[in-house]
C-alpha positions in Angstrom: 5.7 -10.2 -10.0 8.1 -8.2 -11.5 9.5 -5.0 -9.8 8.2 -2.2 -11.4 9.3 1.5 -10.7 7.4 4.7 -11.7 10.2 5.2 -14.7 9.7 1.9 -16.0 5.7 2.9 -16.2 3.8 5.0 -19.3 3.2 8.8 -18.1 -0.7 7.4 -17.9 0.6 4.1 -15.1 2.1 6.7 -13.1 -0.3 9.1 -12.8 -2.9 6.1 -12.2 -0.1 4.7 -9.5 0.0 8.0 -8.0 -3.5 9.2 -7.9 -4.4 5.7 -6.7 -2.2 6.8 -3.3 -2.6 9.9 -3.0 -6.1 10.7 -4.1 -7.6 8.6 -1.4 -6.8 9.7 2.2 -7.6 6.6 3.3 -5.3 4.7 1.0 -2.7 7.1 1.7 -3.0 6.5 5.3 -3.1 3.2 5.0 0.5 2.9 3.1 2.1 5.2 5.6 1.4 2.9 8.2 3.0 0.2 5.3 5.6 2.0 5.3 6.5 2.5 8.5 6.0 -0.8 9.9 6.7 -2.7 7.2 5.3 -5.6 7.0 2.0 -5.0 8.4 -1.2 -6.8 9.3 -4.5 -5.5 8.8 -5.5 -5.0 12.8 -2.2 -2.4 12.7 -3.4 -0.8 10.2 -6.7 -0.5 12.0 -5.5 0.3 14.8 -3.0 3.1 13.5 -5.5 4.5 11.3 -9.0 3.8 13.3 -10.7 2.9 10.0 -13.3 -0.1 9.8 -12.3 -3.8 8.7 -14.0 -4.0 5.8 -12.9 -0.4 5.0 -9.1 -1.6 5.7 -9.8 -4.7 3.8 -11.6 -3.5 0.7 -8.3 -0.4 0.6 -5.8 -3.3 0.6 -7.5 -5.0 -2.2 -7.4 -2.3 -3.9 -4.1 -1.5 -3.6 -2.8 -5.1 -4.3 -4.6 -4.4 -8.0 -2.6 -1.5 -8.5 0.8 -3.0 -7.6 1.6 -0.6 -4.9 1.3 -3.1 -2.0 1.7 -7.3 -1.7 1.5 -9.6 0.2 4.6 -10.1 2.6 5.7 -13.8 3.0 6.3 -13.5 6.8 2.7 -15.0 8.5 1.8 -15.2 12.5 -1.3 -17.1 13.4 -2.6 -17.0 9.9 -2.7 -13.3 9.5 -1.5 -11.9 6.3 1.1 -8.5 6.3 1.5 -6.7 4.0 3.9 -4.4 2.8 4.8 -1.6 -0.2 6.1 -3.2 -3.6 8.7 -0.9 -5.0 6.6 1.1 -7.0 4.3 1.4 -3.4 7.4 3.0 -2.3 8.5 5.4 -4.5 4.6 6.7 -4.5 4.4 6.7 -1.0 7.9 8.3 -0.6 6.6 11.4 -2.9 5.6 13.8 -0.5 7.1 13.0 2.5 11.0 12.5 1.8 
């Protein structure tokens, strides 16, 4: 997947990109955890944000559609991580830098 940033993206991707973050608590909660334990499986992110599996799972899924997490390559006893694409981080990265 190529790395996008929220310049190369229309005005419309980066409001999508952005709302997609920040107009979701959950999802925002969820990829400040990302971000600061980048990469991250799914039990830290329910444990760091006390939100349900399927809840945590379903958010990811989400998020993986809208290119602002992927998958990480690093596995450890077939657990996927995850962490922020580029464009995660610069959405993420909004409000609190």
């Amino acid at each position: 997947m190529p790395k996008k940033s929220l310049l190369s993206l229309t005005p419309q991707q980066q409001i999508k990109a952005i709302a997609s973050v920040w107009g979701n608590e959950n999802k925002l909660n969820i990829a400040k955890v990302i971000y600061k334990n980048s990469p991250a499986s799914p039990i830290q992110i329910i444990d760091a944000t006390g939100q349900i599996s399927a809840a945590v799972s379903r958010t990811l899924r989400e998020m993986l559609e809208v290119g602002v997490v992927e998958k990480a390559d690093y596995k450890e006893r077939n657990q996927v991580f995850y962490r922020l694409t580029e464009l995660g981080k610069q959405v993420v990265t909004i409000g609190i830098e």
